[in-house]
C-alpha positions in Angstrom: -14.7 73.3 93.5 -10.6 73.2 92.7 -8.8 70.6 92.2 -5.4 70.0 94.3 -2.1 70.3 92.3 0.5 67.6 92.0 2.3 70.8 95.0 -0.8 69.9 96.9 -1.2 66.1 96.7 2.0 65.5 97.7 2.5 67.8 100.6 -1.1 65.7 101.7 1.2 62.6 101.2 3.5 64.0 103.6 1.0 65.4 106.5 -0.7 61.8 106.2 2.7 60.1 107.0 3.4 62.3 110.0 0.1 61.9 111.4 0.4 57.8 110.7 3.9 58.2 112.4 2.9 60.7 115.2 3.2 58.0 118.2 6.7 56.8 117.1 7.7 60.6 116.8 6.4 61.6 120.2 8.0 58.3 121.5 11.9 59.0 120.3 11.3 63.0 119.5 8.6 64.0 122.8 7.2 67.2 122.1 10.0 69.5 121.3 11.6 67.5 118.8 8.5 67.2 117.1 8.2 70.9 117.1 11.6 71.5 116.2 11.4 68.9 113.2 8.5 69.9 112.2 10.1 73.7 111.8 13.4 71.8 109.7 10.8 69.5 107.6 8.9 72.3 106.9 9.7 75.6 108.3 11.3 78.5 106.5 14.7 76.8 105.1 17.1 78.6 107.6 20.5 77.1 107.1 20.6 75.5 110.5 18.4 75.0 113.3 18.3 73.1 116.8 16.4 69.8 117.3 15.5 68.3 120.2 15.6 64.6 120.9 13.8 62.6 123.6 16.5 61.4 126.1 19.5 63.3 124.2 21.1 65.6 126.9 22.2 68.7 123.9 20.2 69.5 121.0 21.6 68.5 117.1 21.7 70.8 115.0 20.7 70.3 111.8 21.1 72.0 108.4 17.3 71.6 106.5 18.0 72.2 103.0 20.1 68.8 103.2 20.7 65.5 103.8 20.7 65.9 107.5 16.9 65.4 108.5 17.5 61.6 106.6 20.8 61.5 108.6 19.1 62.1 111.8 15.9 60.0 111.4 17.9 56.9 110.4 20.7 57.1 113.5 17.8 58.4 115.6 14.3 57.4 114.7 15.2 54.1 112.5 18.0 53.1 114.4 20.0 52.3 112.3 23.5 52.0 114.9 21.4 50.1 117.7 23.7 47.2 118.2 24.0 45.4 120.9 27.2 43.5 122.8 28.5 41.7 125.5 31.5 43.3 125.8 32.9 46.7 127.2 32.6 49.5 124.9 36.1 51.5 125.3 36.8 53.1 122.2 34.7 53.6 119.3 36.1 55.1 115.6 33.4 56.9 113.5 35.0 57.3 109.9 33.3 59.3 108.0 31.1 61.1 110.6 29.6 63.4 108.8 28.0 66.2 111.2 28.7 64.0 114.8 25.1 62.0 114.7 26.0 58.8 115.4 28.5 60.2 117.5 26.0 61.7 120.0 24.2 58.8 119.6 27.1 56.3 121.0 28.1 59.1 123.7 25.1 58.7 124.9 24.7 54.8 124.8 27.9 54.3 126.2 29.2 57.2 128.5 31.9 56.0 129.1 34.1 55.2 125.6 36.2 57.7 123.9 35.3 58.0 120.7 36.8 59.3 117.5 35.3 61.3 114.7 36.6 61.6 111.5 35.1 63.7 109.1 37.2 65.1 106.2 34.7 67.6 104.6 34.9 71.1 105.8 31.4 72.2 106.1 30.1 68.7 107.8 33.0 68.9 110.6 31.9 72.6 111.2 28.8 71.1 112.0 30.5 67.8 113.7 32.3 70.2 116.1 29.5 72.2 117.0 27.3 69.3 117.8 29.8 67.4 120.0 31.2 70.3 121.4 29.1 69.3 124.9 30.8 65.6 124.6 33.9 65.8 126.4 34.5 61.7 125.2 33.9 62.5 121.6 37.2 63.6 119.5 36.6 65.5 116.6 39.3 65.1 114.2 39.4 66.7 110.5 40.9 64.1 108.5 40.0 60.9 106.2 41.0 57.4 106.9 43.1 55.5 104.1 45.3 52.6 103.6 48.5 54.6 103.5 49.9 58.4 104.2 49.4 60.4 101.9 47.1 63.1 99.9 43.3 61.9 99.3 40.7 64.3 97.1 36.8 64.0 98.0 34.3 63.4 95.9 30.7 64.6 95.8 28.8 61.4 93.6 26.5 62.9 94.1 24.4 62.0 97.3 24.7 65.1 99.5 26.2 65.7 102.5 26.5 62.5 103.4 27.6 60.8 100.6 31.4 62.1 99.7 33.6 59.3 99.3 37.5 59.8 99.2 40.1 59.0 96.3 43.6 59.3 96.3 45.0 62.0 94.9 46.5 62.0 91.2 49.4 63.5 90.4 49.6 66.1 87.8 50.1 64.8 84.4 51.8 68.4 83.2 54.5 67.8 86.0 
């Protein structure tokens, strides 16, 4: 008999948490969002594929290699931007919106508010225009937010795709 590398034991570790999750899956994924994450999570590492989610009118589409399956299971799955309120949602601002999830996610909680999302990174608002293209409410705009005009850098700490945080630019010290 062989024994199972540390490759093996932990790709067990991840088939026993799907199975354990399986009913919550099928319950905000239904069966073709299972099938398409289950192509992202482990699938041949195409740069970006569609998902399906359960009561989501357009796909998401997702690049695996990255930070985007997290993205999507904590807007999605964990629900992480479930709040609820009293009051009429108009307008809502998502600053730093990375590739439009949370976006999709409010346009299709509230139908009926504009909503505005800012991403400043080039290859997430790709993404963030391609995913909210179908969302005639949801304004993607290719900027970053900050206390006054002027020119901000972004920074990579680190994190991934969803992590750049913005600084204001320096000025030259040869000028």
């Amino acid at each position: 008999t062989g024994t199972i590398d540390d490759t093996g034991v932990e790709m067990l570790k991840r088939i026993l948490t799907l199975v354990n999750h399986l009913p919550s899956y099928w319950q905000v994924f239904g069966v073709k969002g299972i099938l398409s994450f289950a192509l992202i999570r482990y699938g041949s590492p195409h740069r970006v594929r569609k998902h399906f989610l359960k009561g989501i009118v357009e796909p998401i589409y997702l690049r695996c290699d990255t930070t985007d399956p997290g993205t999507m299971r904590e807007v999605f799955f964990d629900r992480d931007y479930d709040v609820e309120t009293d009051h009429k949602i108009d307008c809502i601002v998502d600053a730093g919106a990375n590739i439009g999830m949370t976006a999709v996610y409010f346009a299709n909680k509230y139908p009926d508010a504009t909503i505005l999302a800012i991403e400043p990174e080039v290859s997430n608002f790709t993404l963030l225009k391609k995913n909210t293209a179908k969302y005639p409410r949801i304004i993607p705009i290719h900027a970053a937010l900050w206390n006054h005009s002027g020119l901000i850098q972004l920074h990579d700490p680190g994190r991934g795709e969803h992590g750049y945080v913005t600084r204001e630019e320096q000025a030259d010290s040869d000028a």
